[in-house]
MIMARVEX-205417 format. One line per 8 residues: number of its first residue (from 0); for each residue x, z, y of C-alpha. Coordinates in steps of 0.5 Angstrom, whole numbers, plus 2048, in hexadecimal, padded with zeros to 3 digits. Each point is the difference from the previous one (the first is absolute). Layout:
BEGIN
NUM> X/Z/Y  ...
END
This chain:
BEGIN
0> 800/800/800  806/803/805  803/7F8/7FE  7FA/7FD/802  7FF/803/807  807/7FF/800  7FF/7F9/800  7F9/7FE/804
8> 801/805/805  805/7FB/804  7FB/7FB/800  7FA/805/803  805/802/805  800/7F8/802  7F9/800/800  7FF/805/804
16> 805/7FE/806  7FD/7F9/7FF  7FC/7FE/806  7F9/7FF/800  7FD/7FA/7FF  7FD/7FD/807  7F8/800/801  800/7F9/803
24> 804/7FA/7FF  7FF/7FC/805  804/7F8/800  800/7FC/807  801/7F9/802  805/802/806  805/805/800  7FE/804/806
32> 7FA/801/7FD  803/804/7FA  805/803/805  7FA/803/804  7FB/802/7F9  806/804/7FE  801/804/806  7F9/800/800
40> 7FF/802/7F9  807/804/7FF  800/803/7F9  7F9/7FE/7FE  802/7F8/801  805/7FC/7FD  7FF/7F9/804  803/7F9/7FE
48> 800/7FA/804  800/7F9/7FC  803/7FC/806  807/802/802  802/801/806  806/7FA/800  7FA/7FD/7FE  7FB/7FA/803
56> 7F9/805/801  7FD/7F9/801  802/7FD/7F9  800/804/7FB  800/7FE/7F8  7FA/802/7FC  805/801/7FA  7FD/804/7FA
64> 806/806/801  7FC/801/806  7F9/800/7FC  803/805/7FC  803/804/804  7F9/802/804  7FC/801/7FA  800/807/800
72> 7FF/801/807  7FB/805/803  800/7FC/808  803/7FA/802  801/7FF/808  7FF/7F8/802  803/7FF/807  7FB/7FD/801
80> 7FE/7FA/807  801/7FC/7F9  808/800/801  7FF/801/7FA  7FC/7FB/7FD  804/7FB/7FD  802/804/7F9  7FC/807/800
88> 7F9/7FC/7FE  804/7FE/7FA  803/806/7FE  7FB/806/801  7FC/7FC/7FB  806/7FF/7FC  801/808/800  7F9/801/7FC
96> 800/807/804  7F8/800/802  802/806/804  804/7FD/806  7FC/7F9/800  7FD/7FD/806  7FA/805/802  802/805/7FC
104> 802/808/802  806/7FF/7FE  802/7F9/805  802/801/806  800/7FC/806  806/803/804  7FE/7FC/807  7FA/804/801
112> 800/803/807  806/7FC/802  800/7FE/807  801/7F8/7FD  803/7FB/805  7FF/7F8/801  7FA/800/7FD  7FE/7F8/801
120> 7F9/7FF/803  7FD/7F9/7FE  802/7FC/7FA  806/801/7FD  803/7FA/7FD  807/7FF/7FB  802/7FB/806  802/806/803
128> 805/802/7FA  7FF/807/7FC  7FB/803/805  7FC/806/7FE  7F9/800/801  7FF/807/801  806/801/804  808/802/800
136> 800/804/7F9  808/803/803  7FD/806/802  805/804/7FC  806/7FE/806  7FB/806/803  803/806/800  7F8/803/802
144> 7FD/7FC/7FC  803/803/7FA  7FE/806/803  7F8/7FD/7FF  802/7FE/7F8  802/808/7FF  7FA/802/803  7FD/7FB/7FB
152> 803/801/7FA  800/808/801  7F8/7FE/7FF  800/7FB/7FB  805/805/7FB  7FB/807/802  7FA/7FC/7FE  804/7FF/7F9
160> 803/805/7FF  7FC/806/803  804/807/7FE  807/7FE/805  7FB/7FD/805  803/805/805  807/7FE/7FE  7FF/7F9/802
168> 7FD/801/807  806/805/801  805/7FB/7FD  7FC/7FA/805  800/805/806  809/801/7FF  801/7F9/7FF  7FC/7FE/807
176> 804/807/803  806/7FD/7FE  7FE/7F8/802  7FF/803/807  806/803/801  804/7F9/7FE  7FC/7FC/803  802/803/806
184> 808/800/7FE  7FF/7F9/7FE  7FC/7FF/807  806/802/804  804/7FC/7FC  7FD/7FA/802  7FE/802/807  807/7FB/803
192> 7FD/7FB/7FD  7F9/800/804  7FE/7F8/801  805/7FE/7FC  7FF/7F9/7FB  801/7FF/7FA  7FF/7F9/7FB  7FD/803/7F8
200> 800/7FB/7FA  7F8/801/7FF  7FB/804/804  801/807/7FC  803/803/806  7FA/801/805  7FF/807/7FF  807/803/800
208> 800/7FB/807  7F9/803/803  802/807/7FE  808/7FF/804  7FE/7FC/805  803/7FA/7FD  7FE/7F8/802  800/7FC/7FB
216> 803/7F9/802  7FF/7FC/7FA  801/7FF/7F8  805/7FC/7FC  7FB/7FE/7FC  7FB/7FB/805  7F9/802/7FC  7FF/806/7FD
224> 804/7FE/7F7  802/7FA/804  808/7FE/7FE  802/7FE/807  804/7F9/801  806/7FE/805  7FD/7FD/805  7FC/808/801
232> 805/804/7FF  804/7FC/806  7FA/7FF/804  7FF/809/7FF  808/800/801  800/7FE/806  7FA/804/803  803/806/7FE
240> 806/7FE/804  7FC/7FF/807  7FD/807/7FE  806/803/7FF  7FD/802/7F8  806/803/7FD  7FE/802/7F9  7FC/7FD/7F9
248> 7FD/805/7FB  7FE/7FF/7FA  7FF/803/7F9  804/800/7F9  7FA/7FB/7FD  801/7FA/805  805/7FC/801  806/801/804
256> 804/7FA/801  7FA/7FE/804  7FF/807/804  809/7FF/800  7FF/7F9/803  7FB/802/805  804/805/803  807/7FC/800
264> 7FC/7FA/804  7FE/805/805  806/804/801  7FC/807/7FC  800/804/7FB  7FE/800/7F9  7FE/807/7FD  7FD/801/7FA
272> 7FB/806/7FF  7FB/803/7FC  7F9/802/801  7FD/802/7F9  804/806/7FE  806/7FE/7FC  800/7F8/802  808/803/801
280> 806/806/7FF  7FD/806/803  7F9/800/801  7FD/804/7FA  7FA/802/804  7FC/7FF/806  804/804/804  806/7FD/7FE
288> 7FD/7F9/800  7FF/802/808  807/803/801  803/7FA/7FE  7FC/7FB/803  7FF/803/807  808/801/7FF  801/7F9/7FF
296> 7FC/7FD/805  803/804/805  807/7FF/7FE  7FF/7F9/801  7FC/800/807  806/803/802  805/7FC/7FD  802/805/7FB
304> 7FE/800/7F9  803/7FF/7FA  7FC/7FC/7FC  7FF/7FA/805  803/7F8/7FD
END
């Protein structure tokens, strides 16, 4: 008997220190929404995210691995404004998770109660390139809208999982509380460069703009999913020349010979940089992602950054 205890009280000890299973797995389709449902759901959540954040959220590819990987999901968290409508409508379906399908209480459309931007009046025609209809789905770029999806998600998680409804309504409180701190860091890190102009690939970044007093001067790409040619980006080159516009942004998704090529045209900078969490080295969460973008961008308004090309 003494052998036996001997032999199974190391495995018992293990057991005990082991952490207790999470109350809800929640997968997202941005990985600033798993960053925000983990800070929100704290030891209650484990969240994933099936785009990554070096990834194109536009474009994801509905592979079987993703299905799978969401089919034992309590919550799924859709960005929503249909950035996300290319691939999720064949991968929820995929999942034969009937708790996280459309309409269910356990999908969630991340976007509710954002302050959306660009929403287009009238018509909307492919013409115009990949135009949203229901508005610009780049919220994410906002530090403030981050604070309306904890408030969200805080719900959402409380409605399913009543026992730690206290927890996430603290936990949804203490990330807005230290959202408001930071942004008044990253405000006054950017307040030298009130005004200033800047070209970015694609038209994600007008809500970082509007929120830090940035102009957007125009895009890389002519049409929203457009590729540009030569004959725009020398047309766009020499604008920005006339209007002093000296640096060029854009994400680890799009292409950077024709983000280079510009700013060599026009005499400015090409600086890469992040707007989901993990799109580069150094920018786990939301804080972080924020930390480096407002560096970055400010670094290469003031002609000091490293990562410029």
């Amino acid at each position: 008997m003494k052998s036996l205890i001997r032999y199974f009280l190391p495995m018992i000890v293990l057991l005990a220190a082991a952490p207790a299973f999470a109350d809800l797995k929640v997968a997202t389709s941005l990985t600033d929404l798993a960053s925000v449902a983990q800070l929100v759901g704290g030891k209650h959540v484990t969240a994933q995210s099936l785009c990554r954040g070096f990834e194109d959220p536009h474009f994801v590819p509905a592979k079987p691995s993703l299905m799978k990987a969401i089919q034992h999901a309590d919550v799924f968290v859709s960005v929503g404004l249909e950035l996300d409508a290319g691939w999720l409508p064949l991968v929820l379906p995929g999942s034969r998770n009937p708790k996280i399908q459309p309409g269910a209480k356990g999908f969630v459309d991340a976007s509710e109660g954002v302050d959306v931007l660009e929403k287009p009046s009238g018509t909307v025609s492919r013409a115009e390139g990949d135009v949203h209809p229901l508005g610009n789905p780049h919220y994410y770029a906002d530090p403030k809208a981050l604070e309306v999806v904890a408030d969200h998600l805080a719900d959402v998680f409380s409605r399913l999982d009543a026992p730690n409804a206290a927890d996430y309504a603290a936990n949804a409180k203490a990330f807005k509380e230290r959202m408001e701190a930071s942004l008044a860091k990253w405000k006054q890190e950017m307040a030298p460069h009130q005004g200033a102009s800047v070209v970015t690939y694609h038209r994600n970044f007008v809500y970082f703009a509007q929120r830090f007093g940035l102009k957007e001067f125009g895009t890389v790409e002519p049409k929203p999913g457009i590729p540009p040619n030569p004959r725009y980006l020398s047309d766009l080159a020499d604008r920005m020349k006339k209007d002093g516009v000296k640096v060029v942004l854009y994400q680890p998704y799009y292409n950077a010979d024709a983000g280079s090529q510009l700013a060599k045209k026009a005499g400015a900078v090409a600086v890469e940089i992040a707007t989901e969490a993990g799109g580069v080295p150094g920018t786990d969460d939301v804080f972080s992602k924020f930390d480096k973008l407002v560096s970055t961008i400010a670094g290469a308004l003031s002609g000091t950054t490293g990562d410029a090309r």
